[in-house]
Structures are given as structure tokens and as C-alpha cells.
ROZATI-139880 format. One record per atom (N, C-alpha, C, O): residue in one letter; x, y, z. Coordinates in pm, whole numbers, padded with zeros to 5 digits, always signed. Each point is the difference from the previous one (the first is absolute). Layout:
N
AXYZ/...
//
This chain:
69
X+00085-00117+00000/X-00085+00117+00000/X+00090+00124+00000/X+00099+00011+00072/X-00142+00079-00157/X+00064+00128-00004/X-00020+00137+00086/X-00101+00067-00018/X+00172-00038+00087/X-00069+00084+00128/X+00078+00163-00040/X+00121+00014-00020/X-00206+00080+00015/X+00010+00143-00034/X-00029+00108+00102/X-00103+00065-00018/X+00179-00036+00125/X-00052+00125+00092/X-00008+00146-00132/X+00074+00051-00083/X-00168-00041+00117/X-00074+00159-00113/X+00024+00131+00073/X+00023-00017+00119/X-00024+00126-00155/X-00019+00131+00032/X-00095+00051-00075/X+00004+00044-00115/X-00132-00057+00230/X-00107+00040-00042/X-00117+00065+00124/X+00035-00026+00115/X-00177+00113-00130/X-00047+00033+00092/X-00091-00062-00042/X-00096+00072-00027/X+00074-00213+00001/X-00099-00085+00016/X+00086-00164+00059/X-00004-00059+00108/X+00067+00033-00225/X+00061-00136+00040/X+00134+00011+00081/X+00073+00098+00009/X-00058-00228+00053/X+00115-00009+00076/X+00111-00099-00101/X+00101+00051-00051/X-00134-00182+00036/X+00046-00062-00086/X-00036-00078-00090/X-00102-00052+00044/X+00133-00005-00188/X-00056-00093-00062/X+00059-00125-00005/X+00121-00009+00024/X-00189-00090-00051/X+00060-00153-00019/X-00107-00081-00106/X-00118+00017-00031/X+00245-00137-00016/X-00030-00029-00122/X+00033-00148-00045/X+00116-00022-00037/X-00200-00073+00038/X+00039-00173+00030/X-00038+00001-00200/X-00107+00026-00054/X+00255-00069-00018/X-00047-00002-00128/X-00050-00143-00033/X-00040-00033-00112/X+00048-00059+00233/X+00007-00154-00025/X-00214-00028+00009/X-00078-00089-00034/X+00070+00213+00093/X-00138+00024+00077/X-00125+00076-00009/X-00113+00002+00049/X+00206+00077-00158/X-00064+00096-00088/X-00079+00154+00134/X-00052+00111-00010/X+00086-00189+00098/X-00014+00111+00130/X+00058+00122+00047/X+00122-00002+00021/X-00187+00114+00000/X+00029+00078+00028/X+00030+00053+00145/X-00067-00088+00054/X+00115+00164+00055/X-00076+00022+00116/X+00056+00152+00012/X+00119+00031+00000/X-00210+00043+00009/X+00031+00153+00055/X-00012+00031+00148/X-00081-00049+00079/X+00177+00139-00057/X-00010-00009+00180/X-00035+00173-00008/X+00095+00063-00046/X-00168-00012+00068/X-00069+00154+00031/X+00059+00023+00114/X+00050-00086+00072/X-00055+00252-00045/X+00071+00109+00114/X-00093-00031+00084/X+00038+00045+00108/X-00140-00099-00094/X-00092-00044+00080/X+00029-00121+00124/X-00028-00005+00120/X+00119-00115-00240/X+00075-00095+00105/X-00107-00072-00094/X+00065-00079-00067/X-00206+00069+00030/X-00066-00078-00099/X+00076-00098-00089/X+00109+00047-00032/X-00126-00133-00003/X+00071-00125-00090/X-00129-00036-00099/X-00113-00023+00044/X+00145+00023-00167/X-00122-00047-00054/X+00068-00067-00144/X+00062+00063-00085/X-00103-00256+00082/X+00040-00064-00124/X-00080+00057-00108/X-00110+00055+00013/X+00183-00076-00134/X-00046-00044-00112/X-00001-00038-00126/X+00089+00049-00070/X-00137-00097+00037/X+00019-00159-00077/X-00051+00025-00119/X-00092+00072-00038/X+00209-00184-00046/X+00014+00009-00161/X+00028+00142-00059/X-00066+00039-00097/X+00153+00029+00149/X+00097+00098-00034/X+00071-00031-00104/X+00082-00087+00030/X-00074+00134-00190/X+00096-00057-00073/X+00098+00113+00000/X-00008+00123+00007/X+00132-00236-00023/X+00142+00025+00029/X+00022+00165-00037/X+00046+00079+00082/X-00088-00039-00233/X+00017+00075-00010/X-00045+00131+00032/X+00065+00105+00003/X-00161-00122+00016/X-00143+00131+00163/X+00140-00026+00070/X+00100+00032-00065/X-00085-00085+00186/X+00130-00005+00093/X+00090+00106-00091/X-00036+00118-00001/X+00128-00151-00060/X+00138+00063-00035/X-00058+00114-00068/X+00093+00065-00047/X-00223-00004+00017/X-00029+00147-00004/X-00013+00075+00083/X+00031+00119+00009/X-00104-00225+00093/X-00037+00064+00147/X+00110+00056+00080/X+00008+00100+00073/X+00087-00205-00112/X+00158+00023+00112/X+00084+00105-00068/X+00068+00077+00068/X-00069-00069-00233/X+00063+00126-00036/X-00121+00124-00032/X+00012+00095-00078/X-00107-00124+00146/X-00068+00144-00002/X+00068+00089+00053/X+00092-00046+00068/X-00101+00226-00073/X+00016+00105+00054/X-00075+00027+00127/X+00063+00041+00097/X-00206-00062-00088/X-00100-00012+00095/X-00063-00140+00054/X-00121-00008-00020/X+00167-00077+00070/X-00080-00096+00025/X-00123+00003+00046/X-00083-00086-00029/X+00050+00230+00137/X-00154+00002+00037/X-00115+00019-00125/X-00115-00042-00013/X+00203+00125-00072/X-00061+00023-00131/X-00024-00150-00090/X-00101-00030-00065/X+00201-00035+00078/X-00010-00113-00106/X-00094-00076+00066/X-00085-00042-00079/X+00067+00007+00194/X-00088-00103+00081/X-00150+00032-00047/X-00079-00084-00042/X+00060+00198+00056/X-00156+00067+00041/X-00008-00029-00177/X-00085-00083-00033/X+00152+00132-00058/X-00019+00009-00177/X-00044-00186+00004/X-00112-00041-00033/X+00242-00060+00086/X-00012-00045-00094/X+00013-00189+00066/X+00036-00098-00064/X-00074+00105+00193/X+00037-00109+00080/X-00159+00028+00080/X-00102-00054-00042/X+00103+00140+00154/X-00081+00018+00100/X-00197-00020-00151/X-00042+00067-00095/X-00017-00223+00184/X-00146-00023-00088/X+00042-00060-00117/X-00093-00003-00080/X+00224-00060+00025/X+00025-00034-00096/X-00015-00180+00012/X-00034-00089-00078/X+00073+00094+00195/X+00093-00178+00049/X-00063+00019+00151/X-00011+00105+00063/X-00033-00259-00018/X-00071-00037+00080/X+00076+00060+00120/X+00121+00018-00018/X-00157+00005+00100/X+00109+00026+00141/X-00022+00007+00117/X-00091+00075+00036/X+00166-00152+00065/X-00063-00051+00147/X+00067+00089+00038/X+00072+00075-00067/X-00094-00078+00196/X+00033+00106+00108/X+00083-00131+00113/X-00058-00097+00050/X+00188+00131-00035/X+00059-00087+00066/X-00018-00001+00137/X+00057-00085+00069/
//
């Protein structure tokens, strides 16, 4: 799994199981929330985005199923 501390005023860090197609975002909140069937390449836009709070809400956040850990 690929683990990313962010600088952001929403997220804290991202993570990324490519075997798993899983995602997990950790929010400034301390919140953890999976989600699943992430393809590879969503991930490696997400991680070289400029804004990740921006990229989430565009193009992840209602896209892909997601539990609340």
C-alpha cells in the first residue's frame, strides 16, 4: 500500500492498495473513509494533483462506494 501525508485544509493523508484497487483517505478530522475500485490511474492523478481537496470533491468524493472506517 502506498501511503501519502498531504498538505491540505481538508485531508490529512492518502493511501492506495494497487493489488486492491483500494483507496483510504484519512481527513483533518482524524475520519478514515475506504474506497473501492479506484482505478490505478484516478490514484496517480489524485497523488499528482495541485489540490487534492479539489480533486476529491471533482472527481472521487460520490464517484466509488465508500465506508467510513
Amino acid at each position: 500500500m502506498e501511503d501519502i501525508s498531504v498538505t491540505s485544509s481538508v485531508l490529512s493523508s492518502i493511501h492506495y492498495d494497487d493489488k486492491t484497487y483500494k483507496m483510504r483517505i484519512v481527513f483533518n478530522s482524524g475520519r478514515e473513509y475506504f474506497f473501492e475500485n479506484v482505478p490505478y490511474d484516478v490514484w496517480l492523478a489524485f497523488k499528482n494533483s495541485g489540490s487534492k481537496g479539489s480533486f476529491f470533491s471533482k472527481y472521487i468524493k460520490g464517484k466509488y462506494k465508500a465506508t467510513l472506517s
